[in-house]
C-alpha positions as a printed Julia matrix, in Angstrom:
385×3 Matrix{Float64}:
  11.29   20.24  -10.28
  12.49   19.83   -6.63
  14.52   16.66   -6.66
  14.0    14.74   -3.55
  16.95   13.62   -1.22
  19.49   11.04   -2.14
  18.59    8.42    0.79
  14.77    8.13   -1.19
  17.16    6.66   -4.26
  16.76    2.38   -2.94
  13.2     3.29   -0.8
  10.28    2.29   -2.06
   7.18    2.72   -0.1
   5.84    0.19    2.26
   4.06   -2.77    0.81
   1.26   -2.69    2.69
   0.77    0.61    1.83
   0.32    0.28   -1.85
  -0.76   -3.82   -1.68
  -3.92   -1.98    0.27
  -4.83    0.88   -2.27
  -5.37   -2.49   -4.39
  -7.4    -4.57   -1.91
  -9.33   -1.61   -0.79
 -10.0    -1.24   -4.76
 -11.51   -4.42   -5.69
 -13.41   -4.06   -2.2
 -15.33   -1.07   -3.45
 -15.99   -2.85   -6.73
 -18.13   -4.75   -4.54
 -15.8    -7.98   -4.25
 -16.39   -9.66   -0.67
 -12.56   -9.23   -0.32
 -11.06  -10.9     3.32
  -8.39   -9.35    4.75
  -5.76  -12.2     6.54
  -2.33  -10.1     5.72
  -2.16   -7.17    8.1
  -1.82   -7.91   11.77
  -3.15   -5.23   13.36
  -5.46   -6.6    16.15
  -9.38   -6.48   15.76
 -10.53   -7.39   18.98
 -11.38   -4.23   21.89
  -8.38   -3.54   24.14
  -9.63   -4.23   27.76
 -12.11   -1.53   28.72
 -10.87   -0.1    31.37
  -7.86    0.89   29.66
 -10.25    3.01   26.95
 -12.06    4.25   30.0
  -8.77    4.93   31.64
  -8.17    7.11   28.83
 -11.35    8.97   28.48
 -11.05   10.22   32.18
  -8.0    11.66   31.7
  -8.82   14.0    29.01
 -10.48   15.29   32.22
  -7.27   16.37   33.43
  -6.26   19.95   33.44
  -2.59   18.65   32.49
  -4.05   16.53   29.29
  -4.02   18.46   26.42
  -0.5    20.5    27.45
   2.88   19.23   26.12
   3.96   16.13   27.69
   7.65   15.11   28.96
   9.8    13.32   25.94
  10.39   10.75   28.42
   6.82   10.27   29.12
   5.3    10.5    32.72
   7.21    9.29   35.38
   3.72    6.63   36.59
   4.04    5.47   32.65
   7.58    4.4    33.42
   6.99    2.67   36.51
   4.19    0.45   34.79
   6.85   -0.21   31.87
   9.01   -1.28   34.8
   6.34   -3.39   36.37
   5.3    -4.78   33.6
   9.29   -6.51   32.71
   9.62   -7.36   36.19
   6.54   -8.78   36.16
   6.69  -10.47   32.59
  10.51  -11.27   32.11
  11.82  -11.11   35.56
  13.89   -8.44   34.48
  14.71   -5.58   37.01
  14.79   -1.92   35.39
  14.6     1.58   36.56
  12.18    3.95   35.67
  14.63    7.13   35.48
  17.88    5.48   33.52
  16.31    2.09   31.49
  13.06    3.3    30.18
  12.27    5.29   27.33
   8.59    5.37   26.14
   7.67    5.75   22.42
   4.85    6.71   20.6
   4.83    3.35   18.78
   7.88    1.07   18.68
   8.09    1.7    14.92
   9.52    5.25   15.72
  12.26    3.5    18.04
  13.8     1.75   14.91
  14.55    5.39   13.41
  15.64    6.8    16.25
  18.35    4.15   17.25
  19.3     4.39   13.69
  19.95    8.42   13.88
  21.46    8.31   17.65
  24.4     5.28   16.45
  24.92    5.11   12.65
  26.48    6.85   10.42
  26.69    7.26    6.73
  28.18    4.25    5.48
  28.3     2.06    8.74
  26.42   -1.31    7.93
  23.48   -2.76   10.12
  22.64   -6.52   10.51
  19.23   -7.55    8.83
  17.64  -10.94    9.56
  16.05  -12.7     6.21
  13.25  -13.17    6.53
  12.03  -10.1     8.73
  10.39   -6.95    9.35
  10.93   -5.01    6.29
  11.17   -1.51    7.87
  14.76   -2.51    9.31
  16.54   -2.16    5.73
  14.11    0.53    4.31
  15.41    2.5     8.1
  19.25    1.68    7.24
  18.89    3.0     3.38
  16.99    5.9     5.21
  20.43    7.13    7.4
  22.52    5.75    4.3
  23.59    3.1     6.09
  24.32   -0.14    4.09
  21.89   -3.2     4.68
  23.61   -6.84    4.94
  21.25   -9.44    5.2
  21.84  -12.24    7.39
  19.39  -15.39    6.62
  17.65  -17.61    8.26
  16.27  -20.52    7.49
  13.46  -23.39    8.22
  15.88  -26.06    8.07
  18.04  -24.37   10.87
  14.36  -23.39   12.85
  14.93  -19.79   11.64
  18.05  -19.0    14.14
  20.65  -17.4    13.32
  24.27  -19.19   11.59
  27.15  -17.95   13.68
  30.12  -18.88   11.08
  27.54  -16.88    8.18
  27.46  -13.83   10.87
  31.17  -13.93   11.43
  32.09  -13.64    7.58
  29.93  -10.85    7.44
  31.01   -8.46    9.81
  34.06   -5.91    9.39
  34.36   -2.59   11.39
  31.95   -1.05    9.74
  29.25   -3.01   11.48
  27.62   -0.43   14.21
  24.21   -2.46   14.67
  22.18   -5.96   14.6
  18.63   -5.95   14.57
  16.97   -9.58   15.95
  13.52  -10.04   16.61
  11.95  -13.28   18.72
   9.7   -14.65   18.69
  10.61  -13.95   14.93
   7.84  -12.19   12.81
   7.58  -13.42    9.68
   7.79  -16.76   10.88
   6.64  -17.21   14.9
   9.98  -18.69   15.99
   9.99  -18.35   19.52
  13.35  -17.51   21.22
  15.87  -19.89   21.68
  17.56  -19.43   24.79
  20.98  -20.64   23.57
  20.61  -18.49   20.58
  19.54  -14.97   22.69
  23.11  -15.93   25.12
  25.02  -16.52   21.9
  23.77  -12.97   19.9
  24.84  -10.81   23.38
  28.21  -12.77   23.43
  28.75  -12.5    19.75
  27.68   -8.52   19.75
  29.62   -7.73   22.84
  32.49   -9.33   21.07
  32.32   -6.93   18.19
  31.03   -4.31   19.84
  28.09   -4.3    18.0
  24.72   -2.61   18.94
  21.93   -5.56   19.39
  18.7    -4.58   19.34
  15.84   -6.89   19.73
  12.07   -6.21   18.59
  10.03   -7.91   21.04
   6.02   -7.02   20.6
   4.49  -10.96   20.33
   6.1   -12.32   23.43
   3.39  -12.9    25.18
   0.83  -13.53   22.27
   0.33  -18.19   21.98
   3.96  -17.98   24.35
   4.21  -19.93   27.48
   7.53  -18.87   28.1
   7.92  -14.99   27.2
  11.6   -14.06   26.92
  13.48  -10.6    26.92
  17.05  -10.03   25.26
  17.65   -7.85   28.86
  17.14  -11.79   30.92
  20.67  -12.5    29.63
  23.88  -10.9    31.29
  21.83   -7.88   32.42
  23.07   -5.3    32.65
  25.28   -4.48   29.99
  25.86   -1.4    27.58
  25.56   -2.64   24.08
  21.88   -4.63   23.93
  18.39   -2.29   23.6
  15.08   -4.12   23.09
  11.82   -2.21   21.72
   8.27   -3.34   22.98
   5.0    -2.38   22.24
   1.37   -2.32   23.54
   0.33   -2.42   19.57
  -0.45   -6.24   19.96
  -0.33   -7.65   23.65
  -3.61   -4.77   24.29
  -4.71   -3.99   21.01
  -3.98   -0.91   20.87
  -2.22   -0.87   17.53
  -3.33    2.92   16.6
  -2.93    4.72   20.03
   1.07    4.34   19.09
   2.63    3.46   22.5
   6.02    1.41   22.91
   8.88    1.42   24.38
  12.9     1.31   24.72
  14.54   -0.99   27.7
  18.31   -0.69   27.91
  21.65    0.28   29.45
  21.49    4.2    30.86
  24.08    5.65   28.46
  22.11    4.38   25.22
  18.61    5.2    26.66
  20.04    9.41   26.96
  21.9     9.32   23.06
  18.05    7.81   22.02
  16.64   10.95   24.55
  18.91   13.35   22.05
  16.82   12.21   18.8
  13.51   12.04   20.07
  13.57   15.29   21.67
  14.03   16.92   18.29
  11.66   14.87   16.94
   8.39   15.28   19.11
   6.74   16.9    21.92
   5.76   13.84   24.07
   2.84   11.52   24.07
  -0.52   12.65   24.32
  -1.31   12.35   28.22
  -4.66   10.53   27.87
  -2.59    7.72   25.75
  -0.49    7.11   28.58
  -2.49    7.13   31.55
  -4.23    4.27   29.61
  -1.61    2.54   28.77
  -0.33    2.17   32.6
  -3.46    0.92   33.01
  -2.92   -1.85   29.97
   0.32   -2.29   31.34
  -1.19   -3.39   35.34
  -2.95   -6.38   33.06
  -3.17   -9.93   35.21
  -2.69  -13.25   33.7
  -6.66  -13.17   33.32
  -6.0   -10.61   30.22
  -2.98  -12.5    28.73
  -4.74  -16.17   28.89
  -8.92  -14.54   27.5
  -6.65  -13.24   24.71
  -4.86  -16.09   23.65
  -7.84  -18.32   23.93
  -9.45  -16.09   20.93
  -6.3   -16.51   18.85
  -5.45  -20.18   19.85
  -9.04  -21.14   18.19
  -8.57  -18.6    15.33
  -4.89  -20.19   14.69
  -6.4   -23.31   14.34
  -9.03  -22.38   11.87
  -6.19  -20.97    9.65
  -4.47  -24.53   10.01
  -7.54  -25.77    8.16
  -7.27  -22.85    5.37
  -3.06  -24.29    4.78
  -4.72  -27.4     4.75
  -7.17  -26.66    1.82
  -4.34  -25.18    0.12
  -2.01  -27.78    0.44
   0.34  -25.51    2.56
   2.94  -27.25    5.08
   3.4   -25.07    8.74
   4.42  -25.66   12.03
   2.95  -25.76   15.07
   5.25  -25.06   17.85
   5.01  -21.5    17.06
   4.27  -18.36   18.58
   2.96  -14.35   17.43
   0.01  -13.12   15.34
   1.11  -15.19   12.27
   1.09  -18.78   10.6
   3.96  -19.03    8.47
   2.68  -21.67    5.65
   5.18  -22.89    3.08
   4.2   -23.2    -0.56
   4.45  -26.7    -2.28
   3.09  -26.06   -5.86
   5.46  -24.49   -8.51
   4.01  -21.0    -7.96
   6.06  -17.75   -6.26
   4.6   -16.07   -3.61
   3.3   -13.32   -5.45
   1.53  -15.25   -7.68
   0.09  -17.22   -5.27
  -1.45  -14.64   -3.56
  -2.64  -12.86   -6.17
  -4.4   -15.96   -7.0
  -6.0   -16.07   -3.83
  -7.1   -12.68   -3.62
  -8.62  -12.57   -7.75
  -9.77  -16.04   -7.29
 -10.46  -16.7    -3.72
 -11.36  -12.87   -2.64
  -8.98  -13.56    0.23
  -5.63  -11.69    1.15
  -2.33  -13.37    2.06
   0.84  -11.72    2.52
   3.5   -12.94    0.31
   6.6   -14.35    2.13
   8.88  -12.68   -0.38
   8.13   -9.2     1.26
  10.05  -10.19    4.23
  13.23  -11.06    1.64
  14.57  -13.58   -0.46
  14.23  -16.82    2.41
  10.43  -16.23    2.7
  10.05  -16.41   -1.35
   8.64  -19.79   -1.01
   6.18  -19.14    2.36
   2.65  -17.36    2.78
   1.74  -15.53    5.96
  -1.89  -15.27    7.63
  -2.45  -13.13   10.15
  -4.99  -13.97   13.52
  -6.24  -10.75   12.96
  -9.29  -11.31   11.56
 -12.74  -12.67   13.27
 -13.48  -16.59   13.31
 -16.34  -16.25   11.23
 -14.5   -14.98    8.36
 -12.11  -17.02    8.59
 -14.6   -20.33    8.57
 -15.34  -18.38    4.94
 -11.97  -18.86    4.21
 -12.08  -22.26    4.88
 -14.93  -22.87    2.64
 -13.5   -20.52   -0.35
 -10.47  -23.04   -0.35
 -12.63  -26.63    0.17
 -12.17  -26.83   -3.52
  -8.96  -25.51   -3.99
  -7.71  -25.43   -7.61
  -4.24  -23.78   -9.08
């Protein structure tokens, strides 16, 4: 029996991919199962991105290997696209890294700056694939919570008590998925002062700022430039084009090249059709940006009516793909969404995936067309635990 490696020991695999062998399941048994868990975005991307990318499999250069830094015209749209976006000046040779997917990125700054035994800052409640990526480089996870009552920003005197000199990275992410936080500007200042004191890594995960956000903000608006603050982005959501896998890494020169170092080893470049469309994504006017958010403004507000049925308290100052609804009846999580997807043939994600502070919370996802989610609404007019 070949034993697998020791960093498998604490990961488990995904939730979503095992919750969905179960959904798909009872779907096949013929169960009119709706899906408001996964955010991965159901409406088209714009079409002349897709057509974009259909011409260029035209191109004699499209099907050869691609530079690991991806085209030089992909860059300059990345750069265009902060300047644009965040105000935030970068160049396209020393700042920009594209990725296939901003999922990757979270590995790879992992492998280029920890080691064995150095311990990486985790928010609680967040996206789970930062601690399953620390136990992956056998790095040691320390959760640092959040909570509603503080609007889900981080407690400087917790963060102090748990660093030591072990601490090599802090991963943030605003506007804050589980929850739609949007960034606090005092907050964003106080992480790069607080990391730069340490001389900690900070790396923020930044795909919903511009999805229901009026005022999009980038970790690289505050004291830019500086050499210890990356920030991953992604076309995933903002264009819909969750399964082309195209992201990107915005930072200081010197970490951009030790990134360069893993991802060279790890791929051959991006497939050149993918990019040529996603410059064209990336050249997107406020037109795109404000037709989009109309869609999920309206859907948001249906879901409203769903927390409503279910007696569910949220907020509405929020931002992202996600309501955030907390539970008020003496059930977990869990349990409450299993309820609602044996009773009500509906899936919710379970706060409690996201760690221990979203045990008491239920997210919904926009991704998911208005009519189904008016059937929703009327699955839960008669609610009953």
């Amino acid at each position: 029996m070949i034993i697998p490696a020791e960093r498998l020991q604490n990961t488990k695999e995904y939730y979503f991919s095992k919750k969905l062998k179960e959904v798909k399941a009872l779907a096949d048994e013929g169960k009119p199962i709706i899906n408001l868990g996964i955010g991965s975005p159901d409406i088209k991307p714009p079409k002349r991105v897709v057509e974009t990318m259909i011409k260029a499999t035209d191109d004699k250069k499209a099907h050869q290997y691609q530079p690991y830094a991806g085209i030089s015209d992909l860059r300059d749209a990345i750069r265009y696209f902060y300047k644009e976006n965040y105000n935030v000046d970068l160049s396209s040779d020393d700042n920009i890294l594209p990725l296939m997917g901003s999922k990757e990125g979270i590995l790879h700054i992992s492998m280029a700056f920890v080691n064995p035994g150095d311990e990486i800052l985790v928010p609680n409640p967040g996206y789970p694939t930062y601690a399953a990526v620390s136990e992956l480089v056998q790095a040691k996870t320390v959760y640092y919570e959040l909570d509603e009552s503080k609007n889900w920003q981080p407690d400087f005197n917790q963060l102090e008590k748990s660093i030591n000199s072990k601490t090599k990275l802090m991963w943030m992410n605003y506007p804050h998925m589980p929850t739609g936080t949007k960034a606090d500007v005092e907050t964003l200042n106080k992480l790069v002062q607080f990391t730069k004191k340490h001389n900690i890594l900070l790396v923020n995960d930044n795909p919903y700022s511009l999805i229901l956000n009026d005022k999009p903000q980038s970790i690289l608006q505050h004291k830019w430039p500086n050499e210890h603050v990356l920030e991953l982005n992604s076309l995933s959501k903002t264009f819909n084009l969750s399964g082309w896998r195209i992201g990107m890494l915005c930072g200081h020169k010197n970490l951009i090249e030790n990134v360069v170092k893993v991802k060279s080893n790890m791929d051959s470049g991006m497939f050149y059709p993918i990019q040529k469309g996603g410059i064209e994504a990336l050249m997107s006017t406020a037109e795109w940006y404000n037709k989009l958010n109309d869609i999920y403004q309206k859907r948001r507000a249906l879901i409203w009516q769903i927390c409503d049925n279910l007696n569910l308290k949220y907020r509405k100052d929020t931002g992202g793909l996600f309501v955030w609804a907390k539970i008020n009846q003496n059930k977990s999580a869990k349990e409450f969404s299993d309820l609602l997807l044996n009773k009500y043939d509906m899936f919710v994600t379970p706060g409690i995936i996201f760690g221990s502070q979203g045990e008491n919370y239920l997210r919904f996802s926009l991704c998911v067309n208005s009519d189904d989610i008016k059937t929703c609404i009327e699955r839960t007019l008669h609610f009953e635990l």
